[in-house]
Residue, then its C-alpha position, 0 to 999 in steps of 0.5 A: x500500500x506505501x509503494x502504491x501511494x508513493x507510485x501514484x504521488x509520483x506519477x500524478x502529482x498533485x498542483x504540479x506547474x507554477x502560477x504567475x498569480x500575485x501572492x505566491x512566495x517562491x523558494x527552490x530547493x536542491x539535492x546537491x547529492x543527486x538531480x532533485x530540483x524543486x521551485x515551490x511556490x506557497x500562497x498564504x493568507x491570514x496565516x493559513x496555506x491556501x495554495x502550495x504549486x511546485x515544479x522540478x526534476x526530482x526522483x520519485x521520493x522527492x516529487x511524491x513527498x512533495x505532492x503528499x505534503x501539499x495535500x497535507x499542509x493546504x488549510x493548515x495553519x502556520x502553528x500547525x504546519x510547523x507541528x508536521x513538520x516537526x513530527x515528519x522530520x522526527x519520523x525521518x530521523x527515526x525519533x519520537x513522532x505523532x502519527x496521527x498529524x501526518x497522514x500520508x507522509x506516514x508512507x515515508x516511515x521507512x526512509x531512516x532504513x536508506x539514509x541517501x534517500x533521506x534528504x530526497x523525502x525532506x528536500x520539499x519540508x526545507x522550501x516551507x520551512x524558508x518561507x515560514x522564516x521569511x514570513x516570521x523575520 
């Protein structure tokens, strides 16, 4: 079930394509250990993600970690999406987590056991949190 959820993230992507629309804060990320390349553009209204696009070349855990985590952080808060975030990298790191924040993301629960795909599963988390600390500086 994992893999499905993985395999069907990377092949049909969810709001994969960048808007030129006002209001979106741009960051790119990049694994510098292989060819994931990310531009994620995130709309942020009263403090909650009402839109998050992203477009790239990235491996099949980059691009559906970040598909699943658009599904995951669009409505939330910004107190919230730091508490995912918190828990997803705690989860990669193989430390104490709250599952039940995380829904899909649970799907990368085994990356720990393949450390080169670590920074794959988390490379879409350092684009919000750059745009949480832009919007908190």
């Amino acid at each position: 079930l994992k893999r499905d959820i993985i395999l069907d993230n990377y092949q049909n992507p969810v709001n994969k394509g960048l808007t030129d629309s006002d209001g979106y804060m741009k960051v790119n990320t990049r694994n510098s250990s292989c060819v994931d390349n990310i531009d994620v553009m995130v709309k942020i209204e009263n403090g909650i993600i009402i839109d998050i696009r992203f477009d790239g070349e990235a491996c099949a855990i980059s691009t559906s970690a970040t598909s699943i985590m658009i599904k995951t952080l669009i409505g939330k808060n910004i107190k919230e999406v730091k508490e995912i975030i918190e828990n997803y990298e705690n989860m990669i790191e193989e430390k104490e987590y709250d599952a039940s924040v995380l829904g899909e993301l649970v799907v990368y629960d085994t990356v720990s056991k393949q450390p080169s795909r670590k920074k794959c599963a988390t490379l879409p988390f350092d684009s919000i949190k750059k745009i949480i600390e832009e919007i908190e500086n």
